[in-house]
N, C-alpha and C positions, 0 to 999 in steps of 0.2 A: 609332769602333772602332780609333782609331789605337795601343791598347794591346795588343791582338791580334795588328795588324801585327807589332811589334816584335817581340811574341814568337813569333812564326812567323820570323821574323827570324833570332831567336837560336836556333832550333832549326835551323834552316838552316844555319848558323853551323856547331853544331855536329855535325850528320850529316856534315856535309864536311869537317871536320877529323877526327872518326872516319874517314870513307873514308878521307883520304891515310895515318892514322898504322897503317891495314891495309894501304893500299900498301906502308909504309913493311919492315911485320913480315915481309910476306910472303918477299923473298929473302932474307931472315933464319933462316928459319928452321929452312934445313940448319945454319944457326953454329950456333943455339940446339940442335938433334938432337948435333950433335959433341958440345956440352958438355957437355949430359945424359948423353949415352953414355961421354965419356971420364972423368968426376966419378959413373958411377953404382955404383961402391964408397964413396964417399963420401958422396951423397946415399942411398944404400940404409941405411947403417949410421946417418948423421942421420935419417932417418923412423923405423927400427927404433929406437931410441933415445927418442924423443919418443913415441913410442904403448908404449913400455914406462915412460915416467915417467907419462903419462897415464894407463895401466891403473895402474898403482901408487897413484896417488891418487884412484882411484876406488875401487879396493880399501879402500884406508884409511878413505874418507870412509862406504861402506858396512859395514863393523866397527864404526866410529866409530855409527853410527845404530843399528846394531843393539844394542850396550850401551845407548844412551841408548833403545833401545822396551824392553830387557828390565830396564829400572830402573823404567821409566813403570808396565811391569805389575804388578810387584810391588811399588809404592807401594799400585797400585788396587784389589792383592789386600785388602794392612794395612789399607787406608782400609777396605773390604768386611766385612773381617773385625771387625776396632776398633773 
């Protein structure tokens, strides 16, 4: 079962290197709150921005679908009728 080992191993490895790099975040993370707060006209207007390009092409792509079922049905009508 020496392959086991190892990989108990490495997962050891890696829980502990996870823990130090949250040691690491932790008094970090009033710098990271200043940045946030002192950039958050800027990140506000980059989110607002991105979710208004995303609604916009979700808009489009739903237009887009709707012409192409209201072609499908009235193909199925002609076909129906024909």
């Amino acid at each position: 079962m020496r392959g086991v080992d190892n990989l108990s191993d490495l997962l050891k490895i890696f829980y502990f290197s996870l823990f130090l790099s949250i040691l690491w975040i932790i008094p970090r993370t009033d710098l990271i709150f200043q940045w946030i707060i002192s950039y958050s006209w800027y990140s506000g207007a980059i989110i607002t921005s991105l979710v208004l390009v995303f609604w916009g092409l979700h808009w489009i792509k739903g237009r887009k679908s709707q012409r192409e079922n209201a072609k499908g049905e009235e193909l199925n009508i002609q076909k129906l009728e024909g």
